[in-house]
C-alpha positions as CSV (number, residue, x, y, z in Angstrom):
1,X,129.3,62.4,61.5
2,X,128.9,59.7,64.0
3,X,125.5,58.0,63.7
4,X,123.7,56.3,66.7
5,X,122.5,53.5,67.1
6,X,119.0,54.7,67.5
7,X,119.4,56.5,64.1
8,X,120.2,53.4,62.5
9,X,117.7,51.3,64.2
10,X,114.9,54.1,63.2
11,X,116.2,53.4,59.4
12,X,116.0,50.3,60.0
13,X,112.5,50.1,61.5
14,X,111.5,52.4,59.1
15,X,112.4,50.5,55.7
16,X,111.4,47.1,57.7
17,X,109.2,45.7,54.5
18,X,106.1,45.5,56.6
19,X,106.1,48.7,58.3
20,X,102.1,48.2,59.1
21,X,101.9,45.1,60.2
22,X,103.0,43.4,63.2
23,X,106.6,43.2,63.6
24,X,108.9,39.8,63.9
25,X,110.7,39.6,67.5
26,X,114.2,40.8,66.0
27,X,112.2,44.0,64.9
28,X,110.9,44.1,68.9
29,X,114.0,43.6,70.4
30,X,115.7,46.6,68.1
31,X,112.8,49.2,69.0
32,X,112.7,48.4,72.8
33,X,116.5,48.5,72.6
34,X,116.4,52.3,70.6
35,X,113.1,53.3,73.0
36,X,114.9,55.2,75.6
37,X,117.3,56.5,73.6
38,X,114.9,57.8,70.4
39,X,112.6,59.5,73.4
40,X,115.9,61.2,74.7
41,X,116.1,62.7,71.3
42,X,112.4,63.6,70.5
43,X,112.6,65.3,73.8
44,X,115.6,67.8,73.1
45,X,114.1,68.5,69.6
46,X,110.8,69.6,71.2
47,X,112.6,71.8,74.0
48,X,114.7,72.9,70.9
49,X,111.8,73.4,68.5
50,X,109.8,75.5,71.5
51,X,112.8,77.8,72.2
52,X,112.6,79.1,68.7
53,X,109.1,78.8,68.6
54,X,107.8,79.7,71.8
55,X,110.4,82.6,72.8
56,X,107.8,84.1,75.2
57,X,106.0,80.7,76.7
58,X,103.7,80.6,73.6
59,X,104.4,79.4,70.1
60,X,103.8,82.1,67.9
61,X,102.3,81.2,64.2
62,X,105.0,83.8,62.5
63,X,108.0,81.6,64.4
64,X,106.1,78.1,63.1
65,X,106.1,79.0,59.2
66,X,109.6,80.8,59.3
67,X,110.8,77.5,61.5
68,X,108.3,74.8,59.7
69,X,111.0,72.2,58.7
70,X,111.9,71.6,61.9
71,X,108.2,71.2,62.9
72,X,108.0,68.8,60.6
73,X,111.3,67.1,61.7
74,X,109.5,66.9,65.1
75,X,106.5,65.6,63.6
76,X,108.7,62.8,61.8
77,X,110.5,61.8,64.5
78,X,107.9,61.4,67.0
79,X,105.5,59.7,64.6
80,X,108.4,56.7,64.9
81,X,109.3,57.1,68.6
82,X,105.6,56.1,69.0
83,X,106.0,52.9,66.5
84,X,108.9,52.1,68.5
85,X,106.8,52.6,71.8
86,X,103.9,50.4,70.1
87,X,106.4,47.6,69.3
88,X,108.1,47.7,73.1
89,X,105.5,46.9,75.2
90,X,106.8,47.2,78.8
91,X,105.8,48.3,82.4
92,X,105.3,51.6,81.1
93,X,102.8,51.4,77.6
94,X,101.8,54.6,75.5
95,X,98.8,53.7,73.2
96,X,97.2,56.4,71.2
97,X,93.6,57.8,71.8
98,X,92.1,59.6,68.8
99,X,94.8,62.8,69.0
100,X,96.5,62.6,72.2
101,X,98.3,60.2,74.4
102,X,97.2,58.3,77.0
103,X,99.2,56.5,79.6
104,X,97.9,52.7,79.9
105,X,100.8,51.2,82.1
């Protein structure tokens, strides 16, 4: 198995001793580095998720518990393409707003 350098970087971030607080410039470098290529990712695991899911257009609750793992995959992985987002400021910011996303760039 060939491993990415995004994956590495996300285990890296990940373990990174002070996960909450802010993180030191070699930590902001790796996740705007990773950004593009962790969002590439996140997006063919929700188009991936949704086909099994959402056969019809809709998600249908029997298809989310038989396929809840990889809901929670999804979950995982976009809960650190955000940090990664948060930590690479650019032209082009996401910043979250109670549930949702809200473009700020």
């Amino acid at each position: 198995m060939t491993v990415t350098a995004a994956q590495t970087a996300t285990t890296n971030v990940a373990a990174h001793p002070a996960a909450s607080a802010a993180p030191d410039l070699e930590t902001l470098a790796l996740a705007r580095s990773i950004l593009p290529e962790v969002e590439a990712l996140q997006a063919r695991g929700r188009e991936a998720l949704l086909a099994v899911v959402a056969p019809k257009g809709k998600p249908e609750a029997a298809l989310i518990e038989e396929h809840q793992h990889a809901a929670h995959a999804l979950s995982w992985l976009a809960t650190y393409v955000d940090r990664c987002a948060r930590w690479s400021p650019g032209p082009n910011v996401w910043t979250a707003k109670a549930s949702s996303l809200r473009w700020s760039g």
